[in-house]
C-alpha positions as CSV (number, residue, x, y, z in Angstrom):
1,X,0.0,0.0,0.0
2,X,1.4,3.5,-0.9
3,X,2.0,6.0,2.0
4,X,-0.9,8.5,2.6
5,X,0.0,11.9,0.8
6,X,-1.1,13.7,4.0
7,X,-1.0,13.2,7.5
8,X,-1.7,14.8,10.5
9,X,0.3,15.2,13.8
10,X,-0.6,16.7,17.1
11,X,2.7,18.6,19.3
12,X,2.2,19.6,22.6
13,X,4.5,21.8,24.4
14,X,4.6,21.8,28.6
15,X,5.3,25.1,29.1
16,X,2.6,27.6,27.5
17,X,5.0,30.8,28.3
18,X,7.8,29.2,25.9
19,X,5.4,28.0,23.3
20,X,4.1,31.6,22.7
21,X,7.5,32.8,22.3
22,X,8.1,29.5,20.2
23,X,5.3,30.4,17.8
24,X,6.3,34.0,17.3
25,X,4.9,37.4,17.4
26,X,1.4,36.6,15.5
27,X,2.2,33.3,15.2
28,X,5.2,34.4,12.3
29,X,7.3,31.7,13.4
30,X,4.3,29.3,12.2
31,X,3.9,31.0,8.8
32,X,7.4,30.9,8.3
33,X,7.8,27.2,8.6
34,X,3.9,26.8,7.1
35,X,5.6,28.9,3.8
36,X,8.7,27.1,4.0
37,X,7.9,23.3,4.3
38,X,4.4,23.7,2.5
39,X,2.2,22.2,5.9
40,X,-0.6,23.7,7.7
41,X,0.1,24.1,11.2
42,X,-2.8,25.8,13.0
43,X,-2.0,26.2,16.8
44,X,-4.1,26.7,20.3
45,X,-2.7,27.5,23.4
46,X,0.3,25.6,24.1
47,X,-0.5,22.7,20.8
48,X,0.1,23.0,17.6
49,X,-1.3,20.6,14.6
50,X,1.0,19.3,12.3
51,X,-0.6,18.5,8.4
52,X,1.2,18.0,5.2
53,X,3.1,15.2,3.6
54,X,4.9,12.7,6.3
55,X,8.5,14.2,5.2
56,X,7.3,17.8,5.6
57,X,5.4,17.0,8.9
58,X,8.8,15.1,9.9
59,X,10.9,18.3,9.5
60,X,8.5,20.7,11.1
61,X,8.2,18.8,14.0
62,X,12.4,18.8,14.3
63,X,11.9,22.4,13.6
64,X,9.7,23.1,16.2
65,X,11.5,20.5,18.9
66,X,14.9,21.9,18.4
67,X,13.7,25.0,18.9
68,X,11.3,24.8,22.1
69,X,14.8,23.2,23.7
70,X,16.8,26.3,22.6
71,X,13.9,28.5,24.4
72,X,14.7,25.5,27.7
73,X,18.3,26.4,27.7
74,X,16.8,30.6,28.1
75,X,18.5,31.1,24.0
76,X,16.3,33.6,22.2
77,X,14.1,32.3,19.3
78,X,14.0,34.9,16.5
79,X,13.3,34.7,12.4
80,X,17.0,34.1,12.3
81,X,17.0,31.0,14.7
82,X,13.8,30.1,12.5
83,X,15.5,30.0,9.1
84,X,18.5,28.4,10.9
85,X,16.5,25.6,11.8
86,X,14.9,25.5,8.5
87,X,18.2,25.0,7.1
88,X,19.7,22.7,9.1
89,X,16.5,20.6,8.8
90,X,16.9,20.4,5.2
91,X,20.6,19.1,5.1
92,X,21.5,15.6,5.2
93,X,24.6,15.9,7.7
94,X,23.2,18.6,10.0
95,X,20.5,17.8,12.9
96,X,18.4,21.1,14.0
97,X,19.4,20.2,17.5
98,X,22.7,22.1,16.4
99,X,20.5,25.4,17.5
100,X,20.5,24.2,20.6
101,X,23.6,22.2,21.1
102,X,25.9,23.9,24.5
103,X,28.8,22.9,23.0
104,X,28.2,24.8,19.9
105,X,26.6,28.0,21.3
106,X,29.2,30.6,21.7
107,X,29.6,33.1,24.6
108,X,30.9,36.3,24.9
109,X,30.1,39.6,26.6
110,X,27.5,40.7,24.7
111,X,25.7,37.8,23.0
112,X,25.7,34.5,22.7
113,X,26.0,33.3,19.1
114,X,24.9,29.5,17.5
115,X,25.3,28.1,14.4
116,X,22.9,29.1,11.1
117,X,23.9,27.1,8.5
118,X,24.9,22.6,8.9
119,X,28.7,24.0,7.9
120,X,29.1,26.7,10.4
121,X,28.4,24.1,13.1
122,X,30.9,21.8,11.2
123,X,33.4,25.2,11.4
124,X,32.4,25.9,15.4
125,X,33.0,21.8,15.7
126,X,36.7,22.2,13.9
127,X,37.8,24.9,15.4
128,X,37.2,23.0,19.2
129,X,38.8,19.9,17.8
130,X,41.8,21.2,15.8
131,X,44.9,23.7,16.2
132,X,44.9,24.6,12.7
133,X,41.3,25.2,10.4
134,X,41.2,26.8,6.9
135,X,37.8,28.0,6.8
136,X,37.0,28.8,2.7
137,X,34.1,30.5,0.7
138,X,31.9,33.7,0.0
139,X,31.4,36.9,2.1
140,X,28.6,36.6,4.4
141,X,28.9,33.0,5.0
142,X,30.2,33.8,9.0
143,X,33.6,32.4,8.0
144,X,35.1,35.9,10.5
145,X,32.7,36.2,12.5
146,X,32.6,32.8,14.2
147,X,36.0,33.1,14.3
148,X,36.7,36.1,16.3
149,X,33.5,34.7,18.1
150,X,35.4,31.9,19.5
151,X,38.3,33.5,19.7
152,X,36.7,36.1,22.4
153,X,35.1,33.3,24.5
154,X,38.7,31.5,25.0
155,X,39.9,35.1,26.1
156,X,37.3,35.1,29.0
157,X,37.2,32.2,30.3
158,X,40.7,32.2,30.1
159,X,41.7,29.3,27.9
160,X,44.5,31.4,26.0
161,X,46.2,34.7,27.4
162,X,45.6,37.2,24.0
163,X,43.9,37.3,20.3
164,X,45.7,38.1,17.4
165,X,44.2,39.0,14.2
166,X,45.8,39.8,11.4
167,X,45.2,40.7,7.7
168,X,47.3,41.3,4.4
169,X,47.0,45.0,3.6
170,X,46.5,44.3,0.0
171,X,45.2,47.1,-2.1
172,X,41.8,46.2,-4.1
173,X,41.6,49.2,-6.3
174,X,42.8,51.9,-4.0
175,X,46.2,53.2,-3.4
176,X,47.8,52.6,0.2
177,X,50.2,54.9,-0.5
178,X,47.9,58.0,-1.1
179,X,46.2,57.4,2.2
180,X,46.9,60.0,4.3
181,X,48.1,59.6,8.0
182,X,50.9,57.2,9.8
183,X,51.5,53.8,8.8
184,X,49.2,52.6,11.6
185,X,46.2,55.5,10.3
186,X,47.5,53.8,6.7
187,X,46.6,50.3,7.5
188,X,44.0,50.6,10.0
189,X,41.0,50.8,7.3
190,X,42.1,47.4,5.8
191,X,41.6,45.8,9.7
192,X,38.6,47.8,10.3
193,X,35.8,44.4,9.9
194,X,38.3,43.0,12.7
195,X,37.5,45.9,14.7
196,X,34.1,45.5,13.7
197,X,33.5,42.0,15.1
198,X,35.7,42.8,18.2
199,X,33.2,45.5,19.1
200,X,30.3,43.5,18.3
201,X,31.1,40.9,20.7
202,X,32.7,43.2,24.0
203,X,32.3,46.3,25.6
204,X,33.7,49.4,23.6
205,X,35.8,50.3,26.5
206,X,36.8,46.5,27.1
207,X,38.0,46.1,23.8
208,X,40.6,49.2,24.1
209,X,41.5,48.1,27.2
210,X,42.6,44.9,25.6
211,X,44.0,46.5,22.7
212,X,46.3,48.7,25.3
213,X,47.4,46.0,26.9
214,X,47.9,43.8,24.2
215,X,45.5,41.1,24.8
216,X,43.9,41.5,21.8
217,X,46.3,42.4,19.0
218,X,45.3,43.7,15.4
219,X,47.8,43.7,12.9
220,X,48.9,43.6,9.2
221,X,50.4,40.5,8.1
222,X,53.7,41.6,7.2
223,X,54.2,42.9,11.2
224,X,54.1,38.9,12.1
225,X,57.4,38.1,10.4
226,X,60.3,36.8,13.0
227,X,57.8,35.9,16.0
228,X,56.1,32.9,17.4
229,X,52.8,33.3,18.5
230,X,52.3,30.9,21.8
231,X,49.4,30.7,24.3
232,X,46.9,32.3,21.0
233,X,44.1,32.3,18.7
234,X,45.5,33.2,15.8
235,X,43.1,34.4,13.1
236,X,44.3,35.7,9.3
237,X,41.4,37.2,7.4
238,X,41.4,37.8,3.8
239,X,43.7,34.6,3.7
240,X,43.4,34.6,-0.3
241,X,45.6,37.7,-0.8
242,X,48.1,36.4,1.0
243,X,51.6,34.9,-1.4
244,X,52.8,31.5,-1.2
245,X,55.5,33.0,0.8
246,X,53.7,34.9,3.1
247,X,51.7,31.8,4.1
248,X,54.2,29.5,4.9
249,X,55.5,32.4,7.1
250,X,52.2,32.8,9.0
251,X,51.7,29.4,9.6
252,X,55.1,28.5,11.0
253,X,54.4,31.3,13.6
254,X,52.0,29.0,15.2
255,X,53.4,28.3,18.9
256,X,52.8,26.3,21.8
257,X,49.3,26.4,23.6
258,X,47.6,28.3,20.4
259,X,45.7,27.7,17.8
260,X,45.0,29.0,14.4
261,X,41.7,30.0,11.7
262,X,42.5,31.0,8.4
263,X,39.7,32.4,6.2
264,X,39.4,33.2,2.8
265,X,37.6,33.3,-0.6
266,X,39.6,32.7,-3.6
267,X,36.9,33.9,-5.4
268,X,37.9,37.3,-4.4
269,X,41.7,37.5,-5.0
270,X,42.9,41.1,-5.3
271,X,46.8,39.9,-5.8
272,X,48.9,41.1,-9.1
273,X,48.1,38.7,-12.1
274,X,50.1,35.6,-12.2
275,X,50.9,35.8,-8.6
276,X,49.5,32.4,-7.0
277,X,47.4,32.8,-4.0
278,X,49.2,31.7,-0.5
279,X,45.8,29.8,0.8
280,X,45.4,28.0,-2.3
281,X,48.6,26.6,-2.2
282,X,48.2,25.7,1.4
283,X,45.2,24.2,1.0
284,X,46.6,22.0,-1.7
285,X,49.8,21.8,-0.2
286,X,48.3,20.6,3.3
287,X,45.8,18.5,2.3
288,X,45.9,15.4,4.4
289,X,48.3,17.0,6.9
290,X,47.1,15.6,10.4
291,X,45.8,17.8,13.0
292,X,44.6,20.7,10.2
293,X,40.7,20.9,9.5
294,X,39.1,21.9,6.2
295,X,35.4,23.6,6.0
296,X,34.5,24.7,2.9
297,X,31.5,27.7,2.8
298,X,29.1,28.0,0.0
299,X,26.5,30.6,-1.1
300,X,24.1,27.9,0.6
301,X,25.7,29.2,3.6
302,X,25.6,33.1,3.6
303,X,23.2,34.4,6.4
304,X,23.1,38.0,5.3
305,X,20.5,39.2,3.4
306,X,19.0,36.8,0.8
307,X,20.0,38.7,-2.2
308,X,23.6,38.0,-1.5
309,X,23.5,34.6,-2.3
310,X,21.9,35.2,-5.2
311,X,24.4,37.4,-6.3
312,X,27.3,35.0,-4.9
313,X,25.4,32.6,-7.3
314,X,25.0,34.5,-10.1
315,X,28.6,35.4,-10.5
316,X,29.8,31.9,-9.9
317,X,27.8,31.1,-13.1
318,X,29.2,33.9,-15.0
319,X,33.2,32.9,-14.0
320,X,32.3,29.4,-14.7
321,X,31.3,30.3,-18.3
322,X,33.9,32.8,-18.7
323,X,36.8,29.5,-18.3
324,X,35.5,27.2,-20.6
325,X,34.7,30.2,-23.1
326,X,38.3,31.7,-22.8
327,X,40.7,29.8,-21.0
328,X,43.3,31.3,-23.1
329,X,44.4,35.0,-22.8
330,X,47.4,36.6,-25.3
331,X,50.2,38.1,-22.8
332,X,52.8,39.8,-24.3
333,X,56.4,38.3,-23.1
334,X,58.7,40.4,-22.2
335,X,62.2,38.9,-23.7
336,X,64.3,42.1,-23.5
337,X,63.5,43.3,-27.0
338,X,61.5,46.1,-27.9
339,X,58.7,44.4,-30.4
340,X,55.3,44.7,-28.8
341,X,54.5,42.4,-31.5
342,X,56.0,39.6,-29.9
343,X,52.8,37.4,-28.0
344,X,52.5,34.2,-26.6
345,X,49.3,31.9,-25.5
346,X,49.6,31.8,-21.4
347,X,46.6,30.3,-19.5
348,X,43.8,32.9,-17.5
349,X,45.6,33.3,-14.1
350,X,42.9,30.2,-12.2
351,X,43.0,32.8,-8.5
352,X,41.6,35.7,-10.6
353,X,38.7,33.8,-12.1
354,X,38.3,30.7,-9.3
C-alpha cells in the first residue's frame, strides 16, 4: 500500500510561556515554517497541529523540537533561529538540535552566538577539535565572525592569554600609499571588519582596554614576520591575498598552547596577475596533513540578506562560463626586445577567475 500523501500530527509543548515565544509574534514563526515546508500548522494554546506530507510534517516537528529546547536552555528564538533551523532541517549531515547544542553556542560579553547554516556548526566543531582550520568561501557565509566569536570566549574564560588578528593590507583598487596619516592610520582601514566584530562581541571600552594592553592584538600580516605566537588564537582574514610566501611564514608562527583559523575566498583575489594565492597553495599543499581541519562555505551558507547569495550565485555562473569560453588569454612576453608584436598563448591566471 502507498503512503498517505497527507498526515496529521498533534505537538504539545509543557510550558505555555515558551510556546508563545516559540510560535512567534502573531504566530510568524508558524507561517514561516507553514511557507517554508508547504504544511498547515494551526496552533491553540500551548498545541500545535502538524498537516502535510509525512517528510514535511517530519521536519516541522524537528523544527519546532529543536527550537522549544533552545527557548529551555533561556537562548532567544528569532526569524534568524527560524531560518537556521529550516536550514539545518533540510541538510542531510546537519540535525536542528545544532540550534540548541551547549557545546556549539558561543559566549561572549555581549551575546551568545549558535550556528545558522549545517557547515558553520561543522566550522564551530573544527575549530574545538583542531589547532589549525582553513575555513574557505563567499562573504557573508560567518567564516570571520565565528571566528573572532570563538576566539573572544577562550579570552574570557581564560583558555588562552591574547587574540591576534591579522590581515594582508592588500590594495583592491585603492592606493595605500595616497592614504593619508601614519603607517598605523595607513593600515587601520584594511583591519577595520576586525575591529568590527571585536566590538560587536565586547564592551567598547573592554575592547581598548585589551588593545592597550595587548590582549587582543590587530595587525597587518607583514608585522608577524620573525615571532612565534604561543598561548593564542591566531586568526588571518582575507587569507586569499596572502603569497605562497607569506603563508608559509604565517603558519610557521603557530606556537605552543595556540591555535589558528585562516579564512578566505579565492573567489575574491585582489593579488597582481600571475601571482598564485598563498591559501590556495596551502590548502593543496596541506591537504591530508594531520591535525589541520578543512570547511568549505558556500553561497548555501551566507546568512546575510538573501540577495547576496543570489548574487554569490550569479557570478559563480558567469566565471564558470567565462573559463570554458576563454581559457586562453594573449600576454605579451617580455624577452628584453622592444617588439610589442611579440605574444604568446599563457593560460587565465585560475586565482583571478576561481
Amino acid at each position: 500500500m502507498s503512503p498517505p500523501e497527507s498526515i496529521t500530527e498533534r505537538l504539545v509543548f509543557g510550558d505555555n510561556g515558551l510556546a508563545i515565544r516559540l510560535f512567534g509574534p502573531s504566530h510568524s514563526h508558524l507561517t514561516r515554517i507553514e511557507q517554508s515546508l508547504g504544511i498547515k500548522a494551526p496552533s491553540r494554546g500551548n498545541e500545535v497541529m502538524l498537516e502535510g506530507r509525512p517528510e514535511d510534517v517530519d521536519s516541522a516537528r524537528e523544527v519546532l523540537t529543536g527550537l522549544y529546547e533552545r527557548l529551555e536552555k533561556g537562548l532567544d528564538v528569532l526569524d534568524d533561529e527560524v531560518q537556521a533551523a529550516l536550514r539545518m532541517s533540510a541538510a542531510p549531515n546537519a540535525t536542528v538540535s545544532d540550534v540548541a547544542d551547549p557545546s556549539l553556542i558561543v559566549t561572549t560579553r555581549k551575546k551568545k552566538i549558535s550556528p545558522r547554516t549545517p557547515t558553520q556548526a561543522a566550522y564551530l566543531r573544527a575549530i574545538d577539535q583542531a589547532d589549525l582550520v582553513f575555513g574557505q568561501g563567499p562573504a557573508g557565509t560567518g567564516k570571520t565572525y565565528l571566528a573572532v566569536a570563538k576566539a573572544v570566549e577562550r579570552l574570557v574564560i581564560g583558555d588562552v592569554e591574547r587574540i591576534i588578528l591579522s590581515r594582508p593590507a592588500v590594495e583592491a583598487g585603492e592606493q595605500l600609499g595616497f592614504l593619508p596619516g601614519d603607517m598605523r592610520e595607513k593600515v587601520d582601514p584594511y583591519l577595520r571588519p576586525l575591529y568590527d566584530a571585536l566590538y560587536d562581541m565586547m564592551p567598547g571600552d573592554r575592547v581598548e582596554k585589551c588593545l592597550e594592553s595587548g590582549e587582543i592584538e590587530v595587525a597587518p600580516l607583514a608585522f608577524m614576520r620573525g615571532r612565534t605566537l604561543s598561548n593564542a588564537i591566531v586568526i588571518l582574514d582575507e587569507a586569499q591575498n596572502t603569497t605562497a610566501v607569506q603563508m608559509k611564514m604565517f603558519l610557521t608562527r603557530l606556537g605552543e598552547g595556540s591555535c589558528m583559523v585562516i579564512t578566505g575566498d579565492l573567489s575574491q583575489v585582489d593579488l597582481p596577475r600571475g601571482t598564485r594565492s598563498g591559501l590556495r597553495d596551502a590548502v593543496e599543499t596541506l591537504a591530508g596533513v594531520d591535525g589541520i581541519r578543512f570547511v568549505n562555505f558556500t553561497a548555501e551558507d551566507v546568512v546575510r540578506h538573501p540577495l547576496v547569495g543570489r548574487i554569490v550565485n550569479a557570478y559563480d555562473a558567469v566565471e564558470s562560463h567565462r573559463r570554458r569560453a576563454a581559457p586562453y588569454e594573449f600576454v605579451q612576453i617580455d624577452s628584453g626586445s622592444d617588439d610589442a608584436s611579440q605574444l604568446d598563448l599563457m593560460p587565465v591566471q585560475e586565482d583571478i577567475h576561481d
